[in-house]
C-alpha positions as CSV (number, residue, x, y, z in Angstrom):
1,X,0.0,0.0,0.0
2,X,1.0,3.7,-1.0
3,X,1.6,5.8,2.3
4,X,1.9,9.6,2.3
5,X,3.8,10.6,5.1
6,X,3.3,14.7,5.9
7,X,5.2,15.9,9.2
8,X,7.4,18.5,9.3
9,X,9.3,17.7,12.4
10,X,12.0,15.9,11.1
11,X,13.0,13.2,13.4
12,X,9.7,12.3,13.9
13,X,9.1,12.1,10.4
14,X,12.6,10.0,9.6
15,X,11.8,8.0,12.1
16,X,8.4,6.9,11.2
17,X,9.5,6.9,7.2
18,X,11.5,3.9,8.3
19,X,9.6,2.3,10.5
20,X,6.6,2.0,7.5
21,X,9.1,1.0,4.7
22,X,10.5,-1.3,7.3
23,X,6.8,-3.0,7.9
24,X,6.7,-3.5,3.9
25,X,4.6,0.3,2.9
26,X,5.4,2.2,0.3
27,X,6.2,5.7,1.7
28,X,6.7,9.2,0.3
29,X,7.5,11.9,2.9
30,X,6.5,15.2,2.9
31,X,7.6,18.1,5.5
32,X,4.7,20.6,4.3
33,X,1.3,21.1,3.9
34,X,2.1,22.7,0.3
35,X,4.0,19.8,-0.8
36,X,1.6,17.4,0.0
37,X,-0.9,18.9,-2.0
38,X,1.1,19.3,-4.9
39,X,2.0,15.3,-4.9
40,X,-1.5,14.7,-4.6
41,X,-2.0,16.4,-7.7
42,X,-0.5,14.0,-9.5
43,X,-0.2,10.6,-7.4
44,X,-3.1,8.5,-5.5
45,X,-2.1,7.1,-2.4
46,X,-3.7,4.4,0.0
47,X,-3.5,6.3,3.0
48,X,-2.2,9.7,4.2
49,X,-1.0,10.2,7.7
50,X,-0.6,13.6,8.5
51,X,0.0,16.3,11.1
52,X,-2.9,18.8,11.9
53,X,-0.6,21.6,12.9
54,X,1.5,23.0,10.4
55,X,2.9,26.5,9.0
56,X,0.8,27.7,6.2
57,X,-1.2,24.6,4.7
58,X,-2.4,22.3,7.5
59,X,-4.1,18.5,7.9
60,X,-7.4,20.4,7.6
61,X,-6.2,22.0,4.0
62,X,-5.2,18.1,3.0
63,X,-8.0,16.5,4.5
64,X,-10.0,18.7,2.6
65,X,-8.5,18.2,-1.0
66,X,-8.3,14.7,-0.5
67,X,-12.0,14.3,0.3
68,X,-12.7,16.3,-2.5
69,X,-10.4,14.9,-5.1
70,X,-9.6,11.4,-4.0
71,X,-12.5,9.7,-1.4
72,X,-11.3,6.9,-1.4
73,X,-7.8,7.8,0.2
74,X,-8.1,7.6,3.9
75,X,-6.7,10.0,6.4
76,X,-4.8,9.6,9.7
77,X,-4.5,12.5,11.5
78,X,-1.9,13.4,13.8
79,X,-2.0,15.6,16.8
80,X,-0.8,16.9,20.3
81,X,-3.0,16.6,23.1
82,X,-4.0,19.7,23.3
83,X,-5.6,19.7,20.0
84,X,-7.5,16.6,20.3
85,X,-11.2,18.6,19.7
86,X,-9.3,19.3,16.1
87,X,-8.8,15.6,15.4
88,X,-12.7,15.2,16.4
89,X,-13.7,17.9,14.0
90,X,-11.1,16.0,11.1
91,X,-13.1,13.2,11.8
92,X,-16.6,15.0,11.2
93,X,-15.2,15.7,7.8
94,X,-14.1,12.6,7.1
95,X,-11.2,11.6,8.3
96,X,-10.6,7.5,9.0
97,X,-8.5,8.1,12.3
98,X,-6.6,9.8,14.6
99,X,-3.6,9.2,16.7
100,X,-2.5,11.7,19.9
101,X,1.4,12.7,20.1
102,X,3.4,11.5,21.2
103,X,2.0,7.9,20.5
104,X,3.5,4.1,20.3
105,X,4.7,2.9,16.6
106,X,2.8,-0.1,17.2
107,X,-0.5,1.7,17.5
108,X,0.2,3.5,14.4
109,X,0.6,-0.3,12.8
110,X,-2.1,-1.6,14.7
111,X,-4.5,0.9,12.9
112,X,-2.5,1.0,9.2
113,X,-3.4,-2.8,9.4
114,X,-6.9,-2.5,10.2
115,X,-7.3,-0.5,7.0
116,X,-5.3,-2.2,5.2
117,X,-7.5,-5.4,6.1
118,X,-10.2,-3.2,5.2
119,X,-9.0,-2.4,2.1
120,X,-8.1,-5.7,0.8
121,X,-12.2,-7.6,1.3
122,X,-13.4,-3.4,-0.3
123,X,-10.8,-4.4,-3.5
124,X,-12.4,-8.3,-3.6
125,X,-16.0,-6.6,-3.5
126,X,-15.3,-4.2,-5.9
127,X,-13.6,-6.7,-8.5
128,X,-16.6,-9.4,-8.0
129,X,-19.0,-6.7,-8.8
130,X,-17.0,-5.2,-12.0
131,X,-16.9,-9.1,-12.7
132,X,-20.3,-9.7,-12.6
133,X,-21.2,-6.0,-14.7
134,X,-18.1,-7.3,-17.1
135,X,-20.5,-10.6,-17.9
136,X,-23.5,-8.7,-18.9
137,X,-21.7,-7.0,-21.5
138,X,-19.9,-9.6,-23.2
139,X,-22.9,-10.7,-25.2
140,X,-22.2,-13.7,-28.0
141,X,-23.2,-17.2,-28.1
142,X,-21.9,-18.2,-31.4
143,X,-19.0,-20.6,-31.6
144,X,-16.8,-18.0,-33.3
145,X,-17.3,-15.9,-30.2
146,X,-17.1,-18.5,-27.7
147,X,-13.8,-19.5,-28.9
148,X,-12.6,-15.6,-28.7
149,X,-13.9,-15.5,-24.9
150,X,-12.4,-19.1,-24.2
151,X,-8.7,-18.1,-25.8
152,X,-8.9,-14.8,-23.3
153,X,-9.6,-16.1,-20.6
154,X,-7.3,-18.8,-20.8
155,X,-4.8,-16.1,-21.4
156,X,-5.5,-14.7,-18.2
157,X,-3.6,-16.7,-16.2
158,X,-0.3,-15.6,-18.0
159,X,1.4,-12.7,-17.4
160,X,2.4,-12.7,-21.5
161,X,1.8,-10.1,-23.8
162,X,-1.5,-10.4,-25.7
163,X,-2.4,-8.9,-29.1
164,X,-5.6,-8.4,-30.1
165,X,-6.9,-8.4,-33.7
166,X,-10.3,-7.2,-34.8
167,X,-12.3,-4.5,-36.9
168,X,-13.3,-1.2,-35.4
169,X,-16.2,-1.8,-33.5
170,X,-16.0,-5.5,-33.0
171,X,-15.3,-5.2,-28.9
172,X,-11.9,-5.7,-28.8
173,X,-11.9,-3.6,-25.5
174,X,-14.4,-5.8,-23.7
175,X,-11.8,-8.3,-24.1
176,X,-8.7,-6.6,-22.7
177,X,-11.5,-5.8,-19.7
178,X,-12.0,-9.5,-18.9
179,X,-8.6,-10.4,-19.4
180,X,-7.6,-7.8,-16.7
181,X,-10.2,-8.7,-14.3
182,X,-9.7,-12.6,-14.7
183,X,-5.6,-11.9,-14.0
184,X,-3.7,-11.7,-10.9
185,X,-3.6,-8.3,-11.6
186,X,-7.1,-7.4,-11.2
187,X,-6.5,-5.5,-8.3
188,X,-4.1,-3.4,-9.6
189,X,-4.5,-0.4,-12.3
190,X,-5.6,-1.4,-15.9
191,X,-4.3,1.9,-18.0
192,X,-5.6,2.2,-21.4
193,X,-3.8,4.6,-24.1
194,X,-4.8,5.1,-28.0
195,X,-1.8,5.2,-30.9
196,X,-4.1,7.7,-32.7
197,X,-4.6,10.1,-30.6
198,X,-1.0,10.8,-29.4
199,X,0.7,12.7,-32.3
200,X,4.8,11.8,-32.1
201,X,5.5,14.6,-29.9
202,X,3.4,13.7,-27.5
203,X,4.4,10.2,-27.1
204,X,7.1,9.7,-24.8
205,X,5.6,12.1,-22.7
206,X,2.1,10.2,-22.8
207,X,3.8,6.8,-21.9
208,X,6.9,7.1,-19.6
209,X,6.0,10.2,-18.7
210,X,8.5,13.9,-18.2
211,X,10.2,15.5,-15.6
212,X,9.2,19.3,-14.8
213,X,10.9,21.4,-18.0
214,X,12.1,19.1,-19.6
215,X,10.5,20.7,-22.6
216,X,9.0,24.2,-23.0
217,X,5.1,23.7,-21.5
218,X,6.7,21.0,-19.5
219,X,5.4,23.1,-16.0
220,X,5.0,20.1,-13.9
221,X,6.7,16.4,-13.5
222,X,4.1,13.9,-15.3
223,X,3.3,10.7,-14.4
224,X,3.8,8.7,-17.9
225,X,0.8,5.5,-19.0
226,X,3.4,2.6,-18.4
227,X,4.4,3.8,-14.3
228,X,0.4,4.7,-13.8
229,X,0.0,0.8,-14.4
230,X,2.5,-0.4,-12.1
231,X,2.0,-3.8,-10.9
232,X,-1.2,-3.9,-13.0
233,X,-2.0,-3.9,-17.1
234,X,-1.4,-1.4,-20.0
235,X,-3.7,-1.3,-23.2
236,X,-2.2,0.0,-26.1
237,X,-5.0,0.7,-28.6
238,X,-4.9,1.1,-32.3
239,X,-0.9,0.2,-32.3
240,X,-0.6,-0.2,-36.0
241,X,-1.4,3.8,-35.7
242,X,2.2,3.5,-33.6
243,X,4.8,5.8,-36.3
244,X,8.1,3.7,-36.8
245,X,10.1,6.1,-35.0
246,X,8.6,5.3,-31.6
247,X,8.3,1.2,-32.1
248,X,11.7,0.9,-31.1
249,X,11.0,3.2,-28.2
250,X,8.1,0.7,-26.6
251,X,10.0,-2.6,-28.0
252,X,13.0,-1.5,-25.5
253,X,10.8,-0.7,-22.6
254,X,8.7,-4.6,-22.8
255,X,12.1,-5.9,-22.9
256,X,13.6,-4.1,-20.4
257,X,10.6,-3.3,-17.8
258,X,12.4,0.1,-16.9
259,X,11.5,3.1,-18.3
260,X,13.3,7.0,-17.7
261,X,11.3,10.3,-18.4
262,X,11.8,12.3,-20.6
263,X,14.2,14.9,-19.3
264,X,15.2,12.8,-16.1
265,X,18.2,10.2,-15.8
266,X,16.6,7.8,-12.9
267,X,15.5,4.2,-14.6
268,X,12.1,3.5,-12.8
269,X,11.9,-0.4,-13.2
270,X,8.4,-1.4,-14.2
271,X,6.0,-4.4,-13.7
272,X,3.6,-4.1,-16.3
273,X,1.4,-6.4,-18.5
274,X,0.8,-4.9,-21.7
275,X,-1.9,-5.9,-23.7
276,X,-2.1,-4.3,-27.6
277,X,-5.1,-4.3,-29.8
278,X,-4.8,-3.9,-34.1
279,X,-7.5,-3.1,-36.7
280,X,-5.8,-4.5,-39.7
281,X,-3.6,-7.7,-40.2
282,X,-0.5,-6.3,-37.9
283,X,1.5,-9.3,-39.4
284,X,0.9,-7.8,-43.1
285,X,1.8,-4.8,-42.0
286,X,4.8,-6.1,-40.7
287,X,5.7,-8.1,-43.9
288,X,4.8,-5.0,-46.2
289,X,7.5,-3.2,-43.9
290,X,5.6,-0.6,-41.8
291,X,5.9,-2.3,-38.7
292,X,9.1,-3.6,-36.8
293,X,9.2,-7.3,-36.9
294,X,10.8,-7.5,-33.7
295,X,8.4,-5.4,-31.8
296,X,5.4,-7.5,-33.6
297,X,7.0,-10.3,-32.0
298,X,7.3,-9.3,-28.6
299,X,3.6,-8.3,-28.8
300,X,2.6,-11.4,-30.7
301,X,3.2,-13.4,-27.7
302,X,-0.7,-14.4,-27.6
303,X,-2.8,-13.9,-30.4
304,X,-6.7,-13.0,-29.8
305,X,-9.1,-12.3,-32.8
306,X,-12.2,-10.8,-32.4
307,X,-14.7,-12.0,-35.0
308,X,-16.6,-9.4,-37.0
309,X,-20.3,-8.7,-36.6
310,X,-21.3,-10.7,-39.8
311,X,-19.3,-14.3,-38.9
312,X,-21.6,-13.8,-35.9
313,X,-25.1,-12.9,-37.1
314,X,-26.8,-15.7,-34.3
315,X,-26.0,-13.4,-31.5
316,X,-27.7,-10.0,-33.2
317,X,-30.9,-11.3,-31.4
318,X,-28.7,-11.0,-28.1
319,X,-27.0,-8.0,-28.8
320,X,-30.8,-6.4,-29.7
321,X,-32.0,-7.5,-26.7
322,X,-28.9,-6.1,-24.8
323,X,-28.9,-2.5,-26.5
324,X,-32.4,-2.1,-25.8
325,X,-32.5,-3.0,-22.4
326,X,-29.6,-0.6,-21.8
327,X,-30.9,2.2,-23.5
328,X,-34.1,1.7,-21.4
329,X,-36.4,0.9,-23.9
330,X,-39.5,-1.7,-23.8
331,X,-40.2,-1.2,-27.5
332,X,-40.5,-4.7,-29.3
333,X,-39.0,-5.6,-33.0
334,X,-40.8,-7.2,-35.8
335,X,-39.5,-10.1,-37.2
336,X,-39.1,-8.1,-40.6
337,X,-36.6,-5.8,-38.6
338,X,-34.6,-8.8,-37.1
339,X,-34.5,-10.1,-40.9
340,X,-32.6,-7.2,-42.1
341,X,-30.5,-6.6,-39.2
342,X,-29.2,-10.7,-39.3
343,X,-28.6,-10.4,-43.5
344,X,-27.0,-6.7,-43.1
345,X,-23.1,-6.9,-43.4
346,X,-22.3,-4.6,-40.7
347,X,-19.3,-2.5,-41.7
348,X,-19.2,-0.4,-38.3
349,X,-19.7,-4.2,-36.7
350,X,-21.2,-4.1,-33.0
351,X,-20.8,-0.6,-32.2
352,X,-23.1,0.1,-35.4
353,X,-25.6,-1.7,-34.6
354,X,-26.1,-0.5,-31.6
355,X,-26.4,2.6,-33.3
356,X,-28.7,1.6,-35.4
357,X,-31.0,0.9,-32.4
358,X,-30.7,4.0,-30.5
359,X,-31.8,6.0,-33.6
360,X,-34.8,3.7,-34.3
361,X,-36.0,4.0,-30.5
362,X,-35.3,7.9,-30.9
363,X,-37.7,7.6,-33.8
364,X,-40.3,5.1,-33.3
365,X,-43.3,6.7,-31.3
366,X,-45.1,3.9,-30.7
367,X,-43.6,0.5,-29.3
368,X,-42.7,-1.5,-32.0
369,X,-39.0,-0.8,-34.2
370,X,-40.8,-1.3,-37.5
371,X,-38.9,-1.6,-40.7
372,X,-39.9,1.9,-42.5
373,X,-38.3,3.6,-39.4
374,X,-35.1,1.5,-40.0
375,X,-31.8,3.8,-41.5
376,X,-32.0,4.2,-45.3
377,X,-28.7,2.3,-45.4
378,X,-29.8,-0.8,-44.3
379,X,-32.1,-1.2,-47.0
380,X,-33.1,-4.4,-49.2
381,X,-29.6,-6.3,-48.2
382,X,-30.5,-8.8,-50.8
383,X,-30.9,-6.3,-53.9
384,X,-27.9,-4.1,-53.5
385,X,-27.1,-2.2,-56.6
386,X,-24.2,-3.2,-59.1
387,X,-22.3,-0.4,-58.7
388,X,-22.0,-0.8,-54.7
389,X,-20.8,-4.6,-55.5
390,X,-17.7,-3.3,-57.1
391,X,-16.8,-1.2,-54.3
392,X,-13.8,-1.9,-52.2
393,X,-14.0,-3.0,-49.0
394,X,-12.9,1.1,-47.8
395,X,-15.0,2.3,-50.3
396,X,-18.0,0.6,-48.9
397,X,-17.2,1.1,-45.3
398,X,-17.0,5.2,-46.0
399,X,-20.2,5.1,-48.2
400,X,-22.1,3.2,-45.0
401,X,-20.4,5.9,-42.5
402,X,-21.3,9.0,-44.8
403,X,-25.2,7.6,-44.6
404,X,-24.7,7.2,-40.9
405,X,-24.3,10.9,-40.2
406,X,-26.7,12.1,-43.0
407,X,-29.3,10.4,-40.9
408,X,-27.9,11.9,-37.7
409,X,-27.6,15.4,-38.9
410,X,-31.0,15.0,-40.2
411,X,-32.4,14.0,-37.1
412,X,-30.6,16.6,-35.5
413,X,-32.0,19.1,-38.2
414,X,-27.8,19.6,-38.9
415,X,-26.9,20.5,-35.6
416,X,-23.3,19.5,-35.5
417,X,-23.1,19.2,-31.4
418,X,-26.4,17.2,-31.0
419,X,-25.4,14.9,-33.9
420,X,-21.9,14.3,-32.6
421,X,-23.5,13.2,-29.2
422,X,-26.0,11.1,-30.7
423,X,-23.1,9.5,-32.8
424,X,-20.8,9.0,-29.6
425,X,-17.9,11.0,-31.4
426,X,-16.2,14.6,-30.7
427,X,-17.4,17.5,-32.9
428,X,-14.6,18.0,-34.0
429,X,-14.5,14.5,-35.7
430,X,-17.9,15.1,-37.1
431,X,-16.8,18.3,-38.6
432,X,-13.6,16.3,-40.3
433,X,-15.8,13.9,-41.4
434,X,-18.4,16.2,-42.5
435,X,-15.6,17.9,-45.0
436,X,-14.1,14.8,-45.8
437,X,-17.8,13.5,-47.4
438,X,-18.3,17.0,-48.3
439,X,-21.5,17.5,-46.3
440,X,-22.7,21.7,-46.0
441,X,-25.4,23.4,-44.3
């Protein structure tokens, strides 16, 4: 457990810095109220034993940022015996405990063990619950499926790397979220980062993190992705997004477990699980040259494919049933509307189709999805024009998005913020894509 220590009388505070890293804690020490603050600004801790009395910020100024940015840290307050009605007041605010100075190490243990106690069956709780949420949303009966659940959770057990291979929208995500949860490192952090949306600037930064100006804008020290997941797992979305230049960069960190910021010289060793996730054929991409064989290797450990939306058409009925349910809605579906959704190819896989429901429940007013209130784009699956046959497989994917918003503007009568909400995207995507498919007001 992660202990912050703030006392500024130094031998008391040297004294029980050694006695808590000696009992197995992980201690930082602080000798101000200030400096407290600031390091809880950018680290969580377990506990934070502190002194009430201090020059300018006090326990009651740390108590108070903690309750409001981190409940779940708890607070030992310290205190002379003459201020024992201000520990009673800390624990009207919320603190967990106090102890009176001067006071015996061993009660100070005694009470760090209760909450650690504590805070070991509150971790079990909480992962049996995220369990049990993390079963109602992997939906999928079909064999295909089954196999992909089987494979991950047999993969759980290991501490390899994983890759993950699947289409945008398929629920590769859901995956890494059972994997995690079904490891022994469920109850440590699972830290999720996406190749395309750091731009290469941004990277190192993002995932081993920076020391304080090490780079102009560099204000503060930043905690990086990889020492955020310490002990636990990292997910690296979208990795074939990862630009050549940095692969080397995150090869030599899985093979090292250590990491430096940028602008420090300390190696921080790491214990991290990383799991990676790809859109396209990562070993193509490897064989065509755009991706370091060595690094595809080292992630390639396990491989995990997540089946697209239309090797899997038994499970719509599920998935229906699902996205209805958790978009509150009691409206029933005619078996003409099942038809087309199980024949529809489903481009945008999962994440489309649930889509696709939300906007037919946002347009039905009775209580039945009928088929004329179905998206345009679905259409007669069985007729589809020549022309859209001898699309490529980007072509058609880009056509089916373009229709997509068209109906969600529309329904939005071409408000750009209400249709980016409805879609689940920024604005400021919708506005790219809105130029890139040349859609005006």
């Amino acid at each position: 457990m992660k202990i912050l220590l703030v006392e500024d009388e130094k031998i008391l505070r040297i004294s029980l810095n050694k006695t808590l890293q000696r009992e197995g804690y992980a201690v930082y020490a602080c000798d101000n109220g200030a400096k407290a603050i600031s390091t809880l600004s950018r680290e969580i801790f377990d506990i934070v034993l502190t002194d009430i009395r201090m020059p300018g910020k006090n326990g009651m100024d740390i108590l108070n940022y903690i309750k409001s940015n981190h409940p779940d840290t708890k607070v030992i307050m310290m205190t002379a015996f003459g201020t024992i009605e201000s520990a009673v007041d800390a624990l009207k605010l919320g603190a967990t405990d106090y102890l009176t100075k001067p006071f015996i190490q061993d009660e100070l243990l005694y009470k760090l063990a209760t909450i650690r106690d504590y805070h070991s069956i509150e971790s079990e709780n909480k992962a049996l619950k995220h369990k049990l949420s993390l079963s109602t949303k992997i939906i999928g009966n079909s064999s295909l499926f089954q196999e992909t659940i089987e494979k991950a959770k047999l993969s759980a057990t290991s501490n390899h790397t994983v890759l993950i291979e699947g289409k945008s929208g398929t629920g590769k995500e859901l995956i890494v979220d059972l994997i995690h949860e079904l490891s022994d490192r469920a109850q440590e952090p699972l830290i999720k980062v996406n190749c395309s949306a750091l731009s290469e600037s941004l990277f190192e930064s993002e995932l081993f993190g920076h020391e304080k100006g090490a780079f102009t804008g560099a204000v503060k020290q930043n905690i990086g992705r990889f020492e955020r997941a310490n002990g636990g797992t990292l997910f690296i979305d979208d990795i074939d997004d990862l630009p050549m230049a940095q692969q080397v960069k995150l090869l030599r960190v899985i093979q090292e477990s250590e990491i430096e910021r940028v602008g420090g010289d300390t190696i921080i060793p790491i214990n991290v699980r990383v799991i990676a996730a790809t859109k396209v054929a990562l070993r193509k991409k490897m064989e065509a040259g755009e991706f370091r064989e060595d690094l595809f290797y080292r992630l390639n450990v396990v491989h995990i494919t997540v089946p697209p939306l239309k090797d899997r058409q038994e499970d719509i009925p599920l998935l229906v049933a699902h996205f209805l349910e958790k978009h509150g809605s009691n409206h029933h579906i005619t078996s003409e509307v099942m038809t087309k959704l199980k024949t529809y190819r489903w481009p945008g896989n999962v994440r489309e189709l649930e889509n696709v429901i939300v906007q037919m429940i946002a347009l039905t007013p009775g209580d039945t999805l009928v088929a004329s209130l179905m998206p345009t784009h679905l259409g007669d699956t069985k007729s589809i024009p020549q022309e859209k046959v001898n699309l490529t497989l980007k072509e058609t994917m880009a056509e089916s998005e373009k229709i997509i918003i068209i109906n969600a503007l529309e329904k939005c009568k071409w408000r750009q913020k209400d249709a980016a909400d409805l879609l689940g995207i920024p604005r400021t995507t919708l506005r790219s894509k809105m130029e890139r498919f040349g859609l005006t007001i």
